[in-house]
N, C-alpha and C positions, 0 to 999 in steps of 0.2 A: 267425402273422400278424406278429409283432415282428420275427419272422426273415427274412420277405419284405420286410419294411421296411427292413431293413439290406441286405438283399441289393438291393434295387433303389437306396439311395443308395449303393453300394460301385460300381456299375455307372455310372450316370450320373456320378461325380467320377475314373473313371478313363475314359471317354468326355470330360470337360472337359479333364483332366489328359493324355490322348493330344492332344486336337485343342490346347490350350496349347503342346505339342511340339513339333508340324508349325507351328506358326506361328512359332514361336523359331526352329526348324532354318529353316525358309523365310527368315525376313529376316535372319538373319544368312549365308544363303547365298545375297541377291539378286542378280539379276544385276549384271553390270559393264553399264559406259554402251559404247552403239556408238562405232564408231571412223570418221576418216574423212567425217564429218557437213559435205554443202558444198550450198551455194544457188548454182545459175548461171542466170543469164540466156540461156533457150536462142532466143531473138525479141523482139521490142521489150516483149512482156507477159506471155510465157511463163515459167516457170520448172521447172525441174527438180533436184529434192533427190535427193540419194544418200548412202551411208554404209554401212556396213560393220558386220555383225554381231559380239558378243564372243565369245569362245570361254568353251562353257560345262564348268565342273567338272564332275566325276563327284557333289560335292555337290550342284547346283542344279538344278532344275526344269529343260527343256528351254523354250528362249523360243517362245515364242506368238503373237507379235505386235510390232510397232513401232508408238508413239502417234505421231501426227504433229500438231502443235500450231503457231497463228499467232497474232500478233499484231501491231500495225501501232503500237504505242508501248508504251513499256517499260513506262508508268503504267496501260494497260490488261489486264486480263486474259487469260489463255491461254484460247485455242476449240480444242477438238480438229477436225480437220477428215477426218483419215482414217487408218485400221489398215491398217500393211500386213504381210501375212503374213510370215512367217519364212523359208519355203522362196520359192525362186527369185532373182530380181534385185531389190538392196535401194534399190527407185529410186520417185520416185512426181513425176506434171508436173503441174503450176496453171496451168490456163489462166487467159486476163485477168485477168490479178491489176494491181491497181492500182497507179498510181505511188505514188513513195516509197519510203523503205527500211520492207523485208517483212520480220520478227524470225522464224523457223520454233525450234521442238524435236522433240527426239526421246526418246524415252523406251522405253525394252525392257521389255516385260511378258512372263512367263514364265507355263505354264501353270495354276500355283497362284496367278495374280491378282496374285503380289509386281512391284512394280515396280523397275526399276532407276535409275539417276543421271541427269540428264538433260544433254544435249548442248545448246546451242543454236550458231544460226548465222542471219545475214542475209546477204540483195541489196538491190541499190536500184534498183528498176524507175524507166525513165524515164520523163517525162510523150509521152504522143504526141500533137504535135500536128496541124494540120488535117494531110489530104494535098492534095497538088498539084492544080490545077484541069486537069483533061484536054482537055476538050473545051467548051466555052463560045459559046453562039450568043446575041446580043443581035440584039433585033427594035425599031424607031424605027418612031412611028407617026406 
């Protein structure tokens, strides 16, 4: 019985002591920040973010994902607002995004959850004002 005791905490602290290892080797081989990180204004309210993945070591997890993060003043907090996958074209568009200057980040998560550096970057959507009156019929009674 004493011997199963030992044997079963020999077991669980080299189960701690492996997953303690992958989490060292993980962040000390998190990824790099993307490259390339730009906001343009692709229409009076439109926006279109793109950037460029890191190349990853033969140490690091393969990336996972891109966080995409906003915020509309520096004193406010970051909202993620959408993951874009890793494979394909590293772009993603806001529609109606309000005027003012728009704060975005980017942030690379790899498959083992570790995240990387983060990138930031702004636009400054203009305000739009009314449009032009087209057609206008006034009626006098």
């Amino acid at each position: 019985m004493l011997l199963n005791n030992i044997i079963d905490k020999v077991i669980f602290y080299t189960k701690v002591y492996e997953a303690a290892v992958e989490y060292y080797e993980a962040q000390s081989h998190k990824p790099k920040k993307v490259r390339k990180f730009k906001a343009e204004l692709i229409s009076m309210s439109n926006v279109r973010l793109t950037w460029e993945l890191p190349n990853v070591t033969p140490k690091q997890a393969p990336i996972k994902h891109t966080e995409i993060s906003v915020r509309v003043a520096d004193s406010l907090p970051w909202t993620v607002q959408d993951e874009v996958v890793s494979s394909g074209e590293q772009a993603i568009v806001f529609f109606d995004v309000g005027p003012g200057e728009i704060f975005y980040r980017a942030v690379v998560v790899d498959e083992l959850n570790v995240r990387g550096g983060e990138v930031q970057t702004s636009v400054d959507v203009p305000f739009e004002g009314p449009g032009v009156v087209s057609n206008f019929t006034a009626t006098i009674q």
